[in-house]
N, C-alpha and C positions, 0 to 999 in steps of 0.2 A: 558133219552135222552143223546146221545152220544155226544161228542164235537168233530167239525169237524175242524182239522188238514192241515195246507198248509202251503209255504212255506215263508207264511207272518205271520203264527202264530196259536194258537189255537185260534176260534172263541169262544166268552164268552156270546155275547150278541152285540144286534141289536138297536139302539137309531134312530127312525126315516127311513130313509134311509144311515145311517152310521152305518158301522159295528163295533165291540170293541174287536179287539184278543189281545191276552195275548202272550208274545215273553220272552223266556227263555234264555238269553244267557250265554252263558261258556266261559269262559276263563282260556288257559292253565287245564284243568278239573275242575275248581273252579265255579260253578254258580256263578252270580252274582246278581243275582234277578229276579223277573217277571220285567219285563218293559210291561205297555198296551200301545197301537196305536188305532188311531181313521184313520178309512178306508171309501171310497166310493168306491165301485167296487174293481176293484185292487191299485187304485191310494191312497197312505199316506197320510192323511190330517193333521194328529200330530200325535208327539211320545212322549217318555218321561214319561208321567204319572206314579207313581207308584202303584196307586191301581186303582182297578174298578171305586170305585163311584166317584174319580177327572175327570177321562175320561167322564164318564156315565154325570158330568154335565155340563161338556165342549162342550159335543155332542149337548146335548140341548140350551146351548146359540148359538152354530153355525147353529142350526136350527133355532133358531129366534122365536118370539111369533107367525106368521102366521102359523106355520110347526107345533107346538108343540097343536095348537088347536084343527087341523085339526089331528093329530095322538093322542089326547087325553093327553096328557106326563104331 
């Protein structure tokens, strides 16, 4: 499965109803790392992160124990 590319970032994985892309930025040609972002829709809900699974469990406390029941997490 292909990872789908915009212009908030590659999508990596979906936590709920939050999405988790991966954002590569350059500076001067120099990567500076993946930075992830936790998303709803198009709207930024946090940035920052530097690996998947910090994101992946920030997502989950921002869903709350009702959300995480009900999506099984």
């Amino acid at each position: 499965m292909a990872n789908k590319k915009s212009n908030r970032g590659t999508h990596i994985c979906k936590v709920g109803f939050y999405n988790i892309n991966q954002k590569v930025s350059e500076v001067k040609g120099k990567s500076s790392g993946p930075g992830f972002g936790i998303y709803r829709g198009k709207k930024l809900v946090e940035n920052g992160f530097k690996n998947v699974e910090t994101a992946t469990e920030r997502a989950k406390t921002l869903l709350g124990d009702k959300y995480c029941s009900i999506y099984s997490l």
